[in-house]
C-alpha positions in Angstrom: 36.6 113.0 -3.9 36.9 109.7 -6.0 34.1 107.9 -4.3 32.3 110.7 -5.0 33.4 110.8 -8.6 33.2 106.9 -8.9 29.5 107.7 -7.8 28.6 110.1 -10.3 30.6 109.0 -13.4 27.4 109.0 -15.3 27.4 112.4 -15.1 31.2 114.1 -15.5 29.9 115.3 -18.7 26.7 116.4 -21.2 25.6 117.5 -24.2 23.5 120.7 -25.0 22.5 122.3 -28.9 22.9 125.5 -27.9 22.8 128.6 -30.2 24.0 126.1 -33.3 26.9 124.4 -31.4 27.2 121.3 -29.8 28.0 122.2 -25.8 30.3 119.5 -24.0 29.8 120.0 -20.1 32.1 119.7 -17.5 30.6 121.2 -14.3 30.0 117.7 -12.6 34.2 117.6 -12.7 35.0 120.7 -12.1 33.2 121.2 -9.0 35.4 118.7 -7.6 38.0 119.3 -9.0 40.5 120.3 -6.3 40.5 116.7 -5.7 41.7 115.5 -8.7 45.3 116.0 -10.2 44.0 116.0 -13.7 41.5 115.8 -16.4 41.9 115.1 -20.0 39.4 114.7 -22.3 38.8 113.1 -26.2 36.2 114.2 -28.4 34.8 110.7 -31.1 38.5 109.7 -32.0 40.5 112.9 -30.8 43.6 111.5 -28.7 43.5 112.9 -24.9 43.7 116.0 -24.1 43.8 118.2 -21.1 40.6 120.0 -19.9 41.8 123.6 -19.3 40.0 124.8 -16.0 40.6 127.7 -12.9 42.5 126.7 -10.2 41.5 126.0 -6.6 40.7 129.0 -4.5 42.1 127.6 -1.3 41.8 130.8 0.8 38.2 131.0 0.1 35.4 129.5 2.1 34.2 127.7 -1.3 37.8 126.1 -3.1 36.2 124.7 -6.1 33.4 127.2 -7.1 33.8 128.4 -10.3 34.4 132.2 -11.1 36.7 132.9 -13.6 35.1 134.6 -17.2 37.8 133.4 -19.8 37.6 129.8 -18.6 34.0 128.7 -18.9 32.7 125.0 -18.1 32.4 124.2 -21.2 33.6 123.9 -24.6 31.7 124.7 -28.3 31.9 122.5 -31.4 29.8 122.4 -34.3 26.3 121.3 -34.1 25.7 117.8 -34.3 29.7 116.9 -34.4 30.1 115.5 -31.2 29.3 111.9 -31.0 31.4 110.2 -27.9 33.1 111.5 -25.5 36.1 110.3 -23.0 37.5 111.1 -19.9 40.3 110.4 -17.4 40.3 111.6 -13.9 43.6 111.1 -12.4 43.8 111.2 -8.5 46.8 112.6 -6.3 47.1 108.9 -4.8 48.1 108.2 -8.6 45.1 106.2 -9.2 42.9 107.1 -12.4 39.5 106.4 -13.3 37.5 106.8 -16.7 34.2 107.3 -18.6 33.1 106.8 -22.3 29.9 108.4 -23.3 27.7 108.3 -26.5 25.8 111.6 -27.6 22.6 110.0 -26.7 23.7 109.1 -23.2 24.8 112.7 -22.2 22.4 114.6 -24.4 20.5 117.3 -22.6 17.3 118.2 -24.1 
């Protein structure tokens, strides 16, 4: 999983307006994540935080698909507010990796 990560950093998280909120993404991470031990997030100056996800569905043919209703890929702020983003990945091996993003660079239009 963290080559694949490693490979797609660009894209562990976006942006969408949506419905007058600002939508930060996670589904890049969160498809993978049964092979990650954590993920914390920051929104502009926020300090780390952990990104609240389903567990693994290890007896099913699909582990990390995503079907749980409460816990959604995704998390709302107000419109416009978020302006950066950071993340850290950490790995079982105890190895960690991390992205910083700007609005503009994650923005979905």
């Amino acid at each position: 999983v963290k080559p694949i990560l490693s490979a797609t950093r660009a894209n562990w998280v976006a942006v969408r307006e949506y419905n007058g909120q600002d939508l930060l993404y996670f589904t890049n991470l969160l498809g993978w994540r049964c092979g990650v031990e954590s993920i914390r997030f920051a929104v502009n100056d926020d300090a780390l935080a952990p990104l609240e996800h389903e567990p693994c569905h290890e007896d099913e043919a699909n582990p990390n698909a995503i079907h749980a209703e409460d816990i959604l890929p995704y998390l709302a702020f107000p419109l416009g507010s978020v302006e950066k983003v950071q993340v850290e990945v950490a790995f079982p091996d105890g190895s960690s990796s991390t992205g910083e993003y700007t609005r503009k660079a994650v923005m979905i239009r």
